[in-house]
PDB file as gemmi writes it, atoms N, CA and C in Angstrom:
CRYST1    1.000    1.000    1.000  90.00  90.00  90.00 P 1                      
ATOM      1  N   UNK A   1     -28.438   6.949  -9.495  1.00  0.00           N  
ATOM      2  CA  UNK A   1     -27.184   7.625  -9.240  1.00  0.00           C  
ATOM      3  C   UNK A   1     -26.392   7.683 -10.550  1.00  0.00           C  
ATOM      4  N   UNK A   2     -25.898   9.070 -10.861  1.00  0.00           N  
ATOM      5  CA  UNK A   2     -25.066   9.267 -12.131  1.00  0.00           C  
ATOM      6  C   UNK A   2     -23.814   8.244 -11.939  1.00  0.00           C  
ATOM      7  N   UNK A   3     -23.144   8.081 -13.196  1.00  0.00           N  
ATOM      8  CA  UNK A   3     -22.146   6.846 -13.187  1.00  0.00           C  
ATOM      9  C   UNK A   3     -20.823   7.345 -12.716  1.00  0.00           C  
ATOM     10  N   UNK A   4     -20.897   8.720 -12.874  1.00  0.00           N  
ATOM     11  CA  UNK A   4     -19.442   9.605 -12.190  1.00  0.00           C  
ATOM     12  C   UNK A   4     -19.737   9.561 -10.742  1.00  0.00           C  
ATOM     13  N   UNK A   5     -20.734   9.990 -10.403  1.00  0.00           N  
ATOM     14  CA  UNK A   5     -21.110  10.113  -8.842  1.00  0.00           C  
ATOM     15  C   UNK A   5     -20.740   8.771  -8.049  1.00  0.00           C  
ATOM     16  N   UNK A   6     -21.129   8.253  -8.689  1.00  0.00           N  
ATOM     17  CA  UNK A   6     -20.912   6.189  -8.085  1.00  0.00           C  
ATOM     18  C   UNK A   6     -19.422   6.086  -7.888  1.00  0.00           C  
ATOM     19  N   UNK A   7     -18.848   6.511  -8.969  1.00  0.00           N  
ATOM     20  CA  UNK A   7     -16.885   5.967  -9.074  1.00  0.00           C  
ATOM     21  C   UNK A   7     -16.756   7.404  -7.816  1.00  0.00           C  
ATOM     22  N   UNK A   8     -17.112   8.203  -7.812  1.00  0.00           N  
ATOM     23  CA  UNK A   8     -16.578   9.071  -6.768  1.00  0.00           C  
ATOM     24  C   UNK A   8     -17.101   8.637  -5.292  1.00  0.00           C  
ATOM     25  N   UNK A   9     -18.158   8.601  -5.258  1.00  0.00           N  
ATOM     26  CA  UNK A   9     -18.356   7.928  -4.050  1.00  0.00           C  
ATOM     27  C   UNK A   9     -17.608   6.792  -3.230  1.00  0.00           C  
ATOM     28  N   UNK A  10     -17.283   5.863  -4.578  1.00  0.00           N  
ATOM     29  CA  UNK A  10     -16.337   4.469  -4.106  1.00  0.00           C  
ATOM     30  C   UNK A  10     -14.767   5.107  -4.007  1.00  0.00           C  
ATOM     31  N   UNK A  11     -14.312   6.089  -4.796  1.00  0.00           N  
ATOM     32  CA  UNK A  11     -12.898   6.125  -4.921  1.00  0.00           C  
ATOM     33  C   UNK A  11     -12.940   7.378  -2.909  1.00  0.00           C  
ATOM     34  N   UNK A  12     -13.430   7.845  -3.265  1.00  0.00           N  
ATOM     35  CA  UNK A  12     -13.703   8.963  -2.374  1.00  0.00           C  
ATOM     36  C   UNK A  12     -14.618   8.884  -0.868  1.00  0.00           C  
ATOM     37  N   UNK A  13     -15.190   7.559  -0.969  1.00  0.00           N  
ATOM     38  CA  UNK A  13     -16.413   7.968   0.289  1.00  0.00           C  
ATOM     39  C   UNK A  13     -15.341   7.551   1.536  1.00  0.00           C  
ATOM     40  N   UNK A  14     -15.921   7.491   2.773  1.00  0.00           N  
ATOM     41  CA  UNK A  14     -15.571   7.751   3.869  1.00  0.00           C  
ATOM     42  C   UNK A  14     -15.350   6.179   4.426  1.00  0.00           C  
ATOM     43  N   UNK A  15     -15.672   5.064   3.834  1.00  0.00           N  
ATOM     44  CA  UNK A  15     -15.733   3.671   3.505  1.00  0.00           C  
ATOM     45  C   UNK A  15     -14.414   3.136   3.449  1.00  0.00           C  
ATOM     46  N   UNK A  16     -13.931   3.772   2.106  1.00  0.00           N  
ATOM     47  CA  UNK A  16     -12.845   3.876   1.129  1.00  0.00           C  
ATOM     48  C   UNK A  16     -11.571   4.345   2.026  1.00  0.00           C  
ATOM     49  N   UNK A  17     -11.811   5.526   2.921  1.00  0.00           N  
ATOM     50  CA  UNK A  17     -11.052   6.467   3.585  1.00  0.00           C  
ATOM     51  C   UNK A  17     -10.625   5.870   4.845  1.00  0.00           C  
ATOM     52  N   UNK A  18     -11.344   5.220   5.243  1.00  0.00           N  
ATOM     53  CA  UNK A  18     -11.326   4.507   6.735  1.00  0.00           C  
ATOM     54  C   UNK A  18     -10.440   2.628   6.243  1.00  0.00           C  
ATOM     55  N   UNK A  19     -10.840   2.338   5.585  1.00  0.00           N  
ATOM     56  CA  UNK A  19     -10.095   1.128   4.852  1.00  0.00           C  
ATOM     57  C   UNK A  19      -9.055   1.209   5.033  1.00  0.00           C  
ATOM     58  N   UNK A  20      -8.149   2.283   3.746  1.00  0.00           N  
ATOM     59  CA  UNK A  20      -7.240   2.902   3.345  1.00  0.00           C  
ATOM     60  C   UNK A  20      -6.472   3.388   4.734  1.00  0.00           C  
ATOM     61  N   UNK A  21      -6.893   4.119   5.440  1.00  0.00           N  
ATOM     62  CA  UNK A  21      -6.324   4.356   6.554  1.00  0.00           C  
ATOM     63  C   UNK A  21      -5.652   3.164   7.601  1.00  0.00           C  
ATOM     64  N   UNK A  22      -6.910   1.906   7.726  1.00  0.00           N  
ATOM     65  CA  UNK A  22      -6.223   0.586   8.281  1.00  0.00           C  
ATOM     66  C   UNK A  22      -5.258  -0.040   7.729  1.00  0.00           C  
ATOM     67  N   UNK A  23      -5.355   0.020   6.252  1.00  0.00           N  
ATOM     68  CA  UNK A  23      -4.604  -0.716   5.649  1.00  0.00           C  
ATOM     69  C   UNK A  23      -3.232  -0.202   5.640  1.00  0.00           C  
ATOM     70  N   UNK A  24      -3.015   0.999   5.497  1.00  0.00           N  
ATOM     71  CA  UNK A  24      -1.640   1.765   5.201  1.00  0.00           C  
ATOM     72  C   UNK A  24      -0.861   1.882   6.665  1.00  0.00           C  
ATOM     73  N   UNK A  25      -1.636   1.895   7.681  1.00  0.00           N  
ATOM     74  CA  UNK A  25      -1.354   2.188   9.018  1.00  0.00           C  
ATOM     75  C   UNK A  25       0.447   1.137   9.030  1.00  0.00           C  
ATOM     76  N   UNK A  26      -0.090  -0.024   9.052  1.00  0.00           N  
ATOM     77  CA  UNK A  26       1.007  -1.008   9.420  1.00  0.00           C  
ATOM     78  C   UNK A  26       2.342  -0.809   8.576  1.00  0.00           C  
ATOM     79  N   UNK A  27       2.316  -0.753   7.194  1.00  0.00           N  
ATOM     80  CA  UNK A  27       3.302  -0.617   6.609  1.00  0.00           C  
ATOM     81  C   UNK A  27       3.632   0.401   6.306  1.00  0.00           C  
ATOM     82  N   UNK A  28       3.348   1.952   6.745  1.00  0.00           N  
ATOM     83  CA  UNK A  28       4.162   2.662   7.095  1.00  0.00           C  
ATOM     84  C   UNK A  28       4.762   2.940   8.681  1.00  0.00           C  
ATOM     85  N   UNK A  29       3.902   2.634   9.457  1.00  0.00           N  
ATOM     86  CA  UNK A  29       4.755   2.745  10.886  1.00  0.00           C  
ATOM     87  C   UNK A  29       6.079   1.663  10.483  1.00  0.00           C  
ATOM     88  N   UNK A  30       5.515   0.425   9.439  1.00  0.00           N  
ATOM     89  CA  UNK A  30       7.103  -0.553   9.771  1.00  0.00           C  
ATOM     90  C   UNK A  30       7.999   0.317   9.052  1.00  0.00           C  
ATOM     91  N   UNK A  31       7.512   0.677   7.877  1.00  0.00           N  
ATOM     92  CA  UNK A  31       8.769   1.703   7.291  1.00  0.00           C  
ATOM     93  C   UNK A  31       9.411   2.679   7.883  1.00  0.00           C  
ATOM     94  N   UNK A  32       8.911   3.726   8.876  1.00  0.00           N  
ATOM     95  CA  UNK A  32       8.949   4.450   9.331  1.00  0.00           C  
ATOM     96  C   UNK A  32      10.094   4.275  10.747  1.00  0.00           C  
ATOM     97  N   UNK A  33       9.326   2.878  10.896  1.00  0.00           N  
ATOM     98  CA  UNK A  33      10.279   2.744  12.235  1.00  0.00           C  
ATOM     99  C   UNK A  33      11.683   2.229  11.791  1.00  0.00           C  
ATOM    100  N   UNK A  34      11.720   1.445  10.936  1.00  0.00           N  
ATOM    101  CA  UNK A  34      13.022   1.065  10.168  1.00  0.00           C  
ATOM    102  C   UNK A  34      13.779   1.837  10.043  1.00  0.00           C  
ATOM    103  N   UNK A  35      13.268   3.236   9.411  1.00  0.00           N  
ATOM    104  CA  UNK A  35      14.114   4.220   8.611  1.00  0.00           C  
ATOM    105  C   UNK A  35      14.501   5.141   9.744  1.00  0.00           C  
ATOM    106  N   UNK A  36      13.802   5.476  11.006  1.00  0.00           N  
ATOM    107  CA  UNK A  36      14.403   6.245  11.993  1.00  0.00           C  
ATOM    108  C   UNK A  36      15.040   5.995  13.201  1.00  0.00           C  
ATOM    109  N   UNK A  37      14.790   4.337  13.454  1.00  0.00           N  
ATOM    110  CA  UNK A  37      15.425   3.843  14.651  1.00  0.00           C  
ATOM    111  C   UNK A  37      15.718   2.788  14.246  1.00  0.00           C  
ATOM    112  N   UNK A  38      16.455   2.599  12.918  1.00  0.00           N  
ATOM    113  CA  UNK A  38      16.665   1.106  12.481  1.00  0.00           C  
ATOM    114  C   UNK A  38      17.815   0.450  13.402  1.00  0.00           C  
ATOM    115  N   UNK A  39      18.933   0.983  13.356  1.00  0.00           N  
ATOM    116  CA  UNK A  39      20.368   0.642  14.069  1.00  0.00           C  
ATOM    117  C   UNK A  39      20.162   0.545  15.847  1.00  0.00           C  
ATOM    118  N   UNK A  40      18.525   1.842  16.009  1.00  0.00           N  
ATOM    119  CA  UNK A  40      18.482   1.746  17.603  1.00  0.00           C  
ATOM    120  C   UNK A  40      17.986   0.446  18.519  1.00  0.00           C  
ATOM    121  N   UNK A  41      17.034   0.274  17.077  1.00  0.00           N  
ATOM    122  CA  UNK A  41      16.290  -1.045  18.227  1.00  0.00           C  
ATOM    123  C   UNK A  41      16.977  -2.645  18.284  1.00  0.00           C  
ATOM    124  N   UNK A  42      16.774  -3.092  19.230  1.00  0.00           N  
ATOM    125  CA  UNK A  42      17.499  -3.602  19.855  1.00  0.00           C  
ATOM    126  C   UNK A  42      17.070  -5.804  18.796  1.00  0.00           C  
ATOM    127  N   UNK A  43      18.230  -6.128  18.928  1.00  0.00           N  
ATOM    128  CA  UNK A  43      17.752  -7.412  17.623  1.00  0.00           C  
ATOM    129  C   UNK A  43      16.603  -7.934  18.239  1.00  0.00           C  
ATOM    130  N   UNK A  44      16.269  -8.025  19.434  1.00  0.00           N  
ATOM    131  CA  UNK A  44      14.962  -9.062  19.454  1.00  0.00           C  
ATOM    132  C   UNK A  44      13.811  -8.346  18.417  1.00  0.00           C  
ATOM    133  N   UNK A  45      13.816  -7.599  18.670  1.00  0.00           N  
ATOM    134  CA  UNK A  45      12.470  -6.385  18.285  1.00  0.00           C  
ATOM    135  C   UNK A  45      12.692  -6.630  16.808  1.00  0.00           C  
ATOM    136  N   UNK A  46      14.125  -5.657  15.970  1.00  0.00           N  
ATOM    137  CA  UNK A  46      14.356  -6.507  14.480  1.00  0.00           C  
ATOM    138  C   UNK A  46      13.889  -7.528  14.493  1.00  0.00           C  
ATOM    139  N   UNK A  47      13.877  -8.729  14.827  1.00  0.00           N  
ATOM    140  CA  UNK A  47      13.978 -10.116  14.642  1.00  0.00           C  
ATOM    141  C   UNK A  47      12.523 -10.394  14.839  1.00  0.00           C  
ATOM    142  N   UNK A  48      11.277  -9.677  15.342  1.00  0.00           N  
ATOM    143  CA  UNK A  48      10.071  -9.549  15.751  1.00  0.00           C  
ATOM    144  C   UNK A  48       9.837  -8.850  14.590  1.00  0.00           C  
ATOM    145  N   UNK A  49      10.147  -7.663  14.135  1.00  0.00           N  
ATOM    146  CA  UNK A  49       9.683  -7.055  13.362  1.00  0.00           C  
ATOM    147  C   UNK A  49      10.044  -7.270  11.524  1.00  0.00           C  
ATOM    148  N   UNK A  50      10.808  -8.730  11.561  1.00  0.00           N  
ATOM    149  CA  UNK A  50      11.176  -9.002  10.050  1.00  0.00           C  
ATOM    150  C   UNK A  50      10.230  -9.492   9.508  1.00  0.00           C  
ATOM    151  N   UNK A  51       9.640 -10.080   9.844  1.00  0.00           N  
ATOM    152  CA  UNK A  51       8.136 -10.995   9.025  1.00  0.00           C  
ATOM    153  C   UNK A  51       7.246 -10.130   8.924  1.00  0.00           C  
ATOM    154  N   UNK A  52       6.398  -8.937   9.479  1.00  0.00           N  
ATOM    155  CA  UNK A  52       5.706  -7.925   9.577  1.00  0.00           C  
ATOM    156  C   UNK A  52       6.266  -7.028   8.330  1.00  0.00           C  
ATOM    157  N   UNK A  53       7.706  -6.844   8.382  1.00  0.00           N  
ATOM    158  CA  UNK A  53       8.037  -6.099   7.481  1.00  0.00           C  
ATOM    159  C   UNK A  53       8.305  -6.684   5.776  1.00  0.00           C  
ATOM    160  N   UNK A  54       8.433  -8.061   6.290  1.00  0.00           N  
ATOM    161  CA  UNK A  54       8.500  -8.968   4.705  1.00  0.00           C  
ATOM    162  C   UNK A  54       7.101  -8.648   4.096  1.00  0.00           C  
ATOM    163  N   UNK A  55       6.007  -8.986   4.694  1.00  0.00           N  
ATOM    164  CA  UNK A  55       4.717  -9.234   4.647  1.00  0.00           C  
ATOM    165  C   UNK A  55       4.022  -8.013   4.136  1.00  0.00           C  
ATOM    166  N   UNK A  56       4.167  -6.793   4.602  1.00  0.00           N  
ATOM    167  CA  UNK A  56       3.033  -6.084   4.052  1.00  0.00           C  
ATOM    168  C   UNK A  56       4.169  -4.624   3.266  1.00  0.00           C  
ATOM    169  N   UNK A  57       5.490  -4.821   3.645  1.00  0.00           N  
ATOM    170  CA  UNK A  57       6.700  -4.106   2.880  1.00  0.00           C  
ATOM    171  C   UNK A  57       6.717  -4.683   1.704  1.00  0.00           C  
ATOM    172  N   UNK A  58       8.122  -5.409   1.791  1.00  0.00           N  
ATOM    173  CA  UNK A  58       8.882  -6.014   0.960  1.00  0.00           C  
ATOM    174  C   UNK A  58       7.890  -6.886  -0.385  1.00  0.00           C  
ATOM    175  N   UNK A  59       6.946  -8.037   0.561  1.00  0.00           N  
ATOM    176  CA  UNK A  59       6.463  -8.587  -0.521  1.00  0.00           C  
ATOM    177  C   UNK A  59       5.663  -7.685  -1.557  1.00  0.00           C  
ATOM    178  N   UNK A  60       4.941  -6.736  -1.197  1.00  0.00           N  
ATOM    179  CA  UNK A  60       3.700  -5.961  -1.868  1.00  0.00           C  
ATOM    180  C   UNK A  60       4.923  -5.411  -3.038  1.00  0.00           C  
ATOM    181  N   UNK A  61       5.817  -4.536  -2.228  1.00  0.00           N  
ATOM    182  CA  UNK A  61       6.645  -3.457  -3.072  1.00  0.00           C  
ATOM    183  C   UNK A  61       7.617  -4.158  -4.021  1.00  0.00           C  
ATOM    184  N   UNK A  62       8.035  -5.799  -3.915  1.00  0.00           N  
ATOM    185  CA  UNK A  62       8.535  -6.479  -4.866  1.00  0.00           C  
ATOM    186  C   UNK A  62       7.455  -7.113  -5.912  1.00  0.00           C  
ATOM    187  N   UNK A  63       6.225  -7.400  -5.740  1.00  0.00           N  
ATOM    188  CA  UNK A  63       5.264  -7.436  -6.618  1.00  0.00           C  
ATOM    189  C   UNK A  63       4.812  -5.917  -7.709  1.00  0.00           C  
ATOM    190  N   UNK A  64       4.471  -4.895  -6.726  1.00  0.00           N  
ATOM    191  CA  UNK A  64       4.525  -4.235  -7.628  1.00  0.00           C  
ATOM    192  C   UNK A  64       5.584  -3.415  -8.282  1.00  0.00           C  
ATOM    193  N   UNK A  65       6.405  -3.510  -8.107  1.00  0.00           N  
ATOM    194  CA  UNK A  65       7.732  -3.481  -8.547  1.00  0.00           C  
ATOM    195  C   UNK A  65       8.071  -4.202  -9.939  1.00  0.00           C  
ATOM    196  N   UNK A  66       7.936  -5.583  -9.854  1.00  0.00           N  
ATOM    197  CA  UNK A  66       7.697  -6.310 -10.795  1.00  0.00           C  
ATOM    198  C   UNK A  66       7.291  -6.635 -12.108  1.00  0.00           C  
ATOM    199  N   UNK A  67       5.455  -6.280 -11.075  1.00  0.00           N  
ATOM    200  CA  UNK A  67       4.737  -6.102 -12.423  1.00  0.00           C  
ATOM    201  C   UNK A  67       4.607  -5.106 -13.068  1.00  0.00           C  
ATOM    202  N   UNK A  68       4.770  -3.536 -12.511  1.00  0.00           N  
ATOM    203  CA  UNK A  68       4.373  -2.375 -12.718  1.00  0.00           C  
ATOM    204  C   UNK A  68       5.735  -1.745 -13.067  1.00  0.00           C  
ATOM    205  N   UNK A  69       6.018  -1.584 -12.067  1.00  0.00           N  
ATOM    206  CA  UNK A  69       7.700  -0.584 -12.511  1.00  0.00           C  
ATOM    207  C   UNK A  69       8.830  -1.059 -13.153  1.00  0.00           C  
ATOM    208  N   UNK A  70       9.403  -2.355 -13.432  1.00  0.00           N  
ATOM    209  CA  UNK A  70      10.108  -2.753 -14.375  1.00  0.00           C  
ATOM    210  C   UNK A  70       9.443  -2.786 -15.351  1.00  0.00           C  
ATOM    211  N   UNK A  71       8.732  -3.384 -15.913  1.00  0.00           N  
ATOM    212  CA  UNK A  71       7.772  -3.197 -18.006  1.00  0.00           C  
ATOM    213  C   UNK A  71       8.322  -1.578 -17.782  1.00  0.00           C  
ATOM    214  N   UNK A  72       8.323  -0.719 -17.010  1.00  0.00           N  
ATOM    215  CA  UNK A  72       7.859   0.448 -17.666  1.00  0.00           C  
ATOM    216  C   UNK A  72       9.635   1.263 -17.727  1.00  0.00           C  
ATOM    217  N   UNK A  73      10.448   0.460 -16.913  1.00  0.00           N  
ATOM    218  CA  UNK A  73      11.794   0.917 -17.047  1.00  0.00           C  
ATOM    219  C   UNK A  73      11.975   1.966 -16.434  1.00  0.00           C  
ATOM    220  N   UNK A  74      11.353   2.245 -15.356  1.00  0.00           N  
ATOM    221  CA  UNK A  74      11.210   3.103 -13.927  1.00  0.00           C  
ATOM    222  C   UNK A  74      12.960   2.941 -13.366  1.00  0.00           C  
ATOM    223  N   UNK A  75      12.971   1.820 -12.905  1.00  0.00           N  
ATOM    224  CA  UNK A  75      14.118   1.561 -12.055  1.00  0.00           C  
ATOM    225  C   UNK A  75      15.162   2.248 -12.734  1.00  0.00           C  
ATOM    226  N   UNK A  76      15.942   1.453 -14.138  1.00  0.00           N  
ATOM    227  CA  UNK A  76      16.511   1.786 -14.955  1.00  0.00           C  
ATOM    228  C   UNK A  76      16.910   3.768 -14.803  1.00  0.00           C  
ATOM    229  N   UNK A  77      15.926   4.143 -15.579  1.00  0.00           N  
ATOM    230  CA  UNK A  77      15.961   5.727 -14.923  1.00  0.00           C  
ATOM    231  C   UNK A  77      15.992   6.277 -14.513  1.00  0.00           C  
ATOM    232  N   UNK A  78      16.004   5.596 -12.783  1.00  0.00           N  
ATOM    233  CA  UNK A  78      16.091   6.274 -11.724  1.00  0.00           C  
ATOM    234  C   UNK A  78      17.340   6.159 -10.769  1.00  0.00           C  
ATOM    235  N   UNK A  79      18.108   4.711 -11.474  1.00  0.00           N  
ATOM    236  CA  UNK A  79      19.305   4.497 -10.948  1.00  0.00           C  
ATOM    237  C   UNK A  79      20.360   5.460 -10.538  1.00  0.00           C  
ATOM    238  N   UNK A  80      20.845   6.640 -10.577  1.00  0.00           N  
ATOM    239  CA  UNK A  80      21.258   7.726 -10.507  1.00  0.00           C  
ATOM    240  C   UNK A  80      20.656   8.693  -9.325  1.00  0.00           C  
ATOM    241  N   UNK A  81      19.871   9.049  -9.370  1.00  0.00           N  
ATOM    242  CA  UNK A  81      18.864   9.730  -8.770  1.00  0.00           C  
ATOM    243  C   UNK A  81      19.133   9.180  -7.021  1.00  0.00           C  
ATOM    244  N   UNK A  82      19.801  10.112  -6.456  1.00  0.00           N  
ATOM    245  CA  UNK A  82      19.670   9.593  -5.066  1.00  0.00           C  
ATOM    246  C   UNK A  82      18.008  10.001  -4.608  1.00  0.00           C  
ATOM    247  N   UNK A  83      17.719   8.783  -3.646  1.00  0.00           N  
ATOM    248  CA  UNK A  83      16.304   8.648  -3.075  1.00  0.00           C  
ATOM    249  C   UNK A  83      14.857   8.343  -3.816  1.00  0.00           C  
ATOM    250  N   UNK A  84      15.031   8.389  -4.914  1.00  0.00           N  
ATOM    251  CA  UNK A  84      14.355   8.765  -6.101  1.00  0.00           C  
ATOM    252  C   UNK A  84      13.740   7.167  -6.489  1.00  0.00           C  
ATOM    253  N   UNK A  85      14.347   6.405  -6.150  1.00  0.00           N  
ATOM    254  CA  UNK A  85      13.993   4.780  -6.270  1.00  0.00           C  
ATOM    255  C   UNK A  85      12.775   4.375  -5.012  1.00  0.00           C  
ATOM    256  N   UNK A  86      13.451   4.850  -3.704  1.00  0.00           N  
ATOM    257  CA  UNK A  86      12.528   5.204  -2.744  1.00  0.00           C  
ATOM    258  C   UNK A  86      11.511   5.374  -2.257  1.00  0.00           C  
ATOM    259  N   UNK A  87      11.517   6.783  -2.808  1.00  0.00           N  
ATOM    260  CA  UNK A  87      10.670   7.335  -2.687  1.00  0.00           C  
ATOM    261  C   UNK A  87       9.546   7.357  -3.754  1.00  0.00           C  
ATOM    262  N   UNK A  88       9.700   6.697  -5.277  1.00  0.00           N  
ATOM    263  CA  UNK A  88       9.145   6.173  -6.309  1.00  0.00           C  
ATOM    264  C   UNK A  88       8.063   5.011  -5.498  1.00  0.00           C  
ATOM    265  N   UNK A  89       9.231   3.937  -4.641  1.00  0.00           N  
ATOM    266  CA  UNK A  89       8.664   2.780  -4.282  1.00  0.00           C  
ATOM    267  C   UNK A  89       7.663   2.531  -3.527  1.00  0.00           C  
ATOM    268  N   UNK A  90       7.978   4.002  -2.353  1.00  0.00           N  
ATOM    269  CA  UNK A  90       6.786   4.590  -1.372  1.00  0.00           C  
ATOM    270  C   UNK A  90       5.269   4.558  -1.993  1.00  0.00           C  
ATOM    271  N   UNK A  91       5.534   5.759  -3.105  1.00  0.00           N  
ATOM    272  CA  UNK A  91       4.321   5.863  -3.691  1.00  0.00           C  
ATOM    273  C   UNK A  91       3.596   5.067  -4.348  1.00  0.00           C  
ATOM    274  N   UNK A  92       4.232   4.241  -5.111  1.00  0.00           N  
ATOM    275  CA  UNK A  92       2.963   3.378  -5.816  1.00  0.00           C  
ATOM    276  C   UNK A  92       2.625   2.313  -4.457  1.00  0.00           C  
ATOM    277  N   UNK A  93       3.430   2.183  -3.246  1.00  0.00           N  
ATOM    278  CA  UNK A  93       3.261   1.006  -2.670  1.00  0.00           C  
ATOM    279  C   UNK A  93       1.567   1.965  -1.378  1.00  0.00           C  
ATOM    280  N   UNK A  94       1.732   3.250  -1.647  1.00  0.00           N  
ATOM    281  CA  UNK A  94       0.707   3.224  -1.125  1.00  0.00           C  
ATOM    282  C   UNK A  94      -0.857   3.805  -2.038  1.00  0.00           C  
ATOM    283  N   UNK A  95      -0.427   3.861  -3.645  1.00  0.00           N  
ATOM    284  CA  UNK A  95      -1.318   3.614  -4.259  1.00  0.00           C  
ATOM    285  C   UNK A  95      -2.075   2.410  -4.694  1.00  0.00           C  
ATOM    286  N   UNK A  96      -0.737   1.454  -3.988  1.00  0.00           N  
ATOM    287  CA  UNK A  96      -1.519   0.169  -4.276  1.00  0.00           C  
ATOM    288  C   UNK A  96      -2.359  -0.165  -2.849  1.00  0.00           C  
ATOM    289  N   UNK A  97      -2.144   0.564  -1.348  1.00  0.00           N  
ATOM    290  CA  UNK A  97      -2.875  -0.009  -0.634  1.00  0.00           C  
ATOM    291  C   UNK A  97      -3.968   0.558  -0.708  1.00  0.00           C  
ATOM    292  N   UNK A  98      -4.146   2.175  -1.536  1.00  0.00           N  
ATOM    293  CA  UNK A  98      -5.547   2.488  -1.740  1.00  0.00           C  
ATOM    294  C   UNK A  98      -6.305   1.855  -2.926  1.00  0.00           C  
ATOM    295  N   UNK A  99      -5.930   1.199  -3.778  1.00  0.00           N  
ATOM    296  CA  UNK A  99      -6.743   0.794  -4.868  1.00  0.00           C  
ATOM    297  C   UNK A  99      -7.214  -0.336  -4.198  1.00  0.00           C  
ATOM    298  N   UNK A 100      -6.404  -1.521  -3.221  1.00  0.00           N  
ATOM    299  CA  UNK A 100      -6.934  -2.322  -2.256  1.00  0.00           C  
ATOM    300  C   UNK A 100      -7.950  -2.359  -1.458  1.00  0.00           C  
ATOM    301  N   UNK A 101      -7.999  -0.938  -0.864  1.00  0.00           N  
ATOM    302  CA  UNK A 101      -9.114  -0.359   0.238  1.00  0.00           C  
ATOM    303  C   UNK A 101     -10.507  -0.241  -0.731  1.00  0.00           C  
ATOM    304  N   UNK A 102     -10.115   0.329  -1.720  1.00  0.00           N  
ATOM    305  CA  UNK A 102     -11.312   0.651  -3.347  1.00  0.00           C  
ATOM    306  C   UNK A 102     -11.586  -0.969  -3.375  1.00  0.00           C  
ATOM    307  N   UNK A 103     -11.296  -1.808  -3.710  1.00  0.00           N  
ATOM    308  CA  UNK A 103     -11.852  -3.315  -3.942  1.00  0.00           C  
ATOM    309  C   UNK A 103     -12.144  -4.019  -3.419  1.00  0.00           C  
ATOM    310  N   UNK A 104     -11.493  -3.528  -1.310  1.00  0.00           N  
ATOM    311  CA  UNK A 104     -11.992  -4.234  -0.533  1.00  0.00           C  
ATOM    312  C   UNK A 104     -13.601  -3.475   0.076  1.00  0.00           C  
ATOM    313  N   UNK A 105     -14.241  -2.518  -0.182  1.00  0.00           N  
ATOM    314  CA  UNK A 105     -15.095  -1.918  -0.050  1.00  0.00           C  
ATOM    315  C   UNK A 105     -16.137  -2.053  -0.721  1.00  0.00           C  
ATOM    316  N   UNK A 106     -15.476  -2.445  -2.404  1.00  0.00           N  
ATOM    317  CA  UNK A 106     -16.332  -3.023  -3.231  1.00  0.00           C  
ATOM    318  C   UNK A 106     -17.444  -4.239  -3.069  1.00  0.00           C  
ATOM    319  N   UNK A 107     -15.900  -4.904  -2.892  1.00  0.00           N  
ATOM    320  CA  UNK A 107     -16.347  -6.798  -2.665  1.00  0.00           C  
ATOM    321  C   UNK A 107     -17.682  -6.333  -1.026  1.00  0.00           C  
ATOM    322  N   UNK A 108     -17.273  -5.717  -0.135  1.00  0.00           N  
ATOM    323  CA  UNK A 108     -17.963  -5.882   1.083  1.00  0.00           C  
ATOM    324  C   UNK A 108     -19.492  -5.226  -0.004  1.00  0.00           C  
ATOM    325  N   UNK A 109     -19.601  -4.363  -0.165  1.00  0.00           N  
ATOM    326  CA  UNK A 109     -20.465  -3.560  -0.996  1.00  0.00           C  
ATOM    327  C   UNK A 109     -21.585  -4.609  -1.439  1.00  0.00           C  
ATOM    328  N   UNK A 110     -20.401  -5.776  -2.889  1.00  0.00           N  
ATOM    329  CA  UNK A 110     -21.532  -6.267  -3.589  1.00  0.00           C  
ATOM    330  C   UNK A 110     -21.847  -7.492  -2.044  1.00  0.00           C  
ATOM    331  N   UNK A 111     -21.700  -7.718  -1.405  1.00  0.00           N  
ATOM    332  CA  UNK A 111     -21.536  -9.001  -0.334  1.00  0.00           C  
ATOM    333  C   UNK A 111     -22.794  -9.152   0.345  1.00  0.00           C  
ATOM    334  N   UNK A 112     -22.927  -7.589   0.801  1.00  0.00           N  
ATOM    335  CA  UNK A 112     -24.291  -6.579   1.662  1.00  0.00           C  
ATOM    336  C   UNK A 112     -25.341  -6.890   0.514  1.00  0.00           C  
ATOM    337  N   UNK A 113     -25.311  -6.667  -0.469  1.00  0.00           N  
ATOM    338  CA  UNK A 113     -26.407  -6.736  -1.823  1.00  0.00           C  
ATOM    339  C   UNK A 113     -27.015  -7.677  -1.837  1.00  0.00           C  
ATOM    340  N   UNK A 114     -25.798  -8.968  -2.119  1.00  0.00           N  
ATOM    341  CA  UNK A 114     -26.003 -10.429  -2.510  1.00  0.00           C  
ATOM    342  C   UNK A 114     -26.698 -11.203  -1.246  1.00  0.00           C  
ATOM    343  N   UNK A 115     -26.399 -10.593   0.112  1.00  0.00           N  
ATOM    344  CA  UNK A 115     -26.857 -11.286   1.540  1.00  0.00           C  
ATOM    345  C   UNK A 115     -28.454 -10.012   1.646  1.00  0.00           C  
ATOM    346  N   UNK A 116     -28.499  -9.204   1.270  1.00  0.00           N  
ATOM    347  CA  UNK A 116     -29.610  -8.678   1.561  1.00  0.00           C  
ATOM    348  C   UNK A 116     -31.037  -8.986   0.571  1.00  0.00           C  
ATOM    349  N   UNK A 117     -30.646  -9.676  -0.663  1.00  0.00           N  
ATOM    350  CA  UNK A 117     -31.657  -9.923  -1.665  1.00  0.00           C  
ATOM    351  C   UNK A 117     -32.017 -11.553  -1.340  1.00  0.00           C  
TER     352      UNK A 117                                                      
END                                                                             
């Protein structure tokens, strides 16, 4: 197999796609539900739904936040910018759950290899 074909297969196969899909599922329905029925739902449910939302929200998007978008002075520049912090934060937070899905596919990948030899 050509060495482009291989990185496309892993970034791209249906493996990758189905991962990516589990993985992103949770932390955007929590975002989602936050942002459209935040004030509606009722505190038990908040109060159910804060650790779920620390966990695969807050912590991921303050890590990469951290490591990634402050060095680069993202925030800084965007301070102004209504939504723009946001919606910045959205995106890398779900480029980071696909590069996740890419490494967790990997690791299963070499796992199948190492248990089949």
């Amino acid at each position: 197999m050509m060495p482009v074909t291989r990185l496309r297969s892993r970034f791209a196969g249906r493996r990758t796609r189905r991962a990516f899909a589990l993985l992103v599922a949770a932390p955007l329905g929590l975002v989602a539900l936050e942002s459209l029925a935040g004030d509606a739902l009722p505190e038990a449910a908040t109060a159910a739904l804060e650790l779920p939302y620390l966990l695969f929200v807050y912590l991921p998007g303050a890590v990469v936040g951290a490591l990634v978008l402050e060095p680069l002075g993202v925030p800084d520049a965007l301070a102004g910018v209504p939504l723009a912090a946001e919606l910045t934060l959205g995106t890398v937070l779900v480029a980071f759950y696909y590069l996740l899905a890419v490494a967790l596919v990997t690791l299963v990948s070499v796992a199948r290899r190492i248990a089949g030899d």
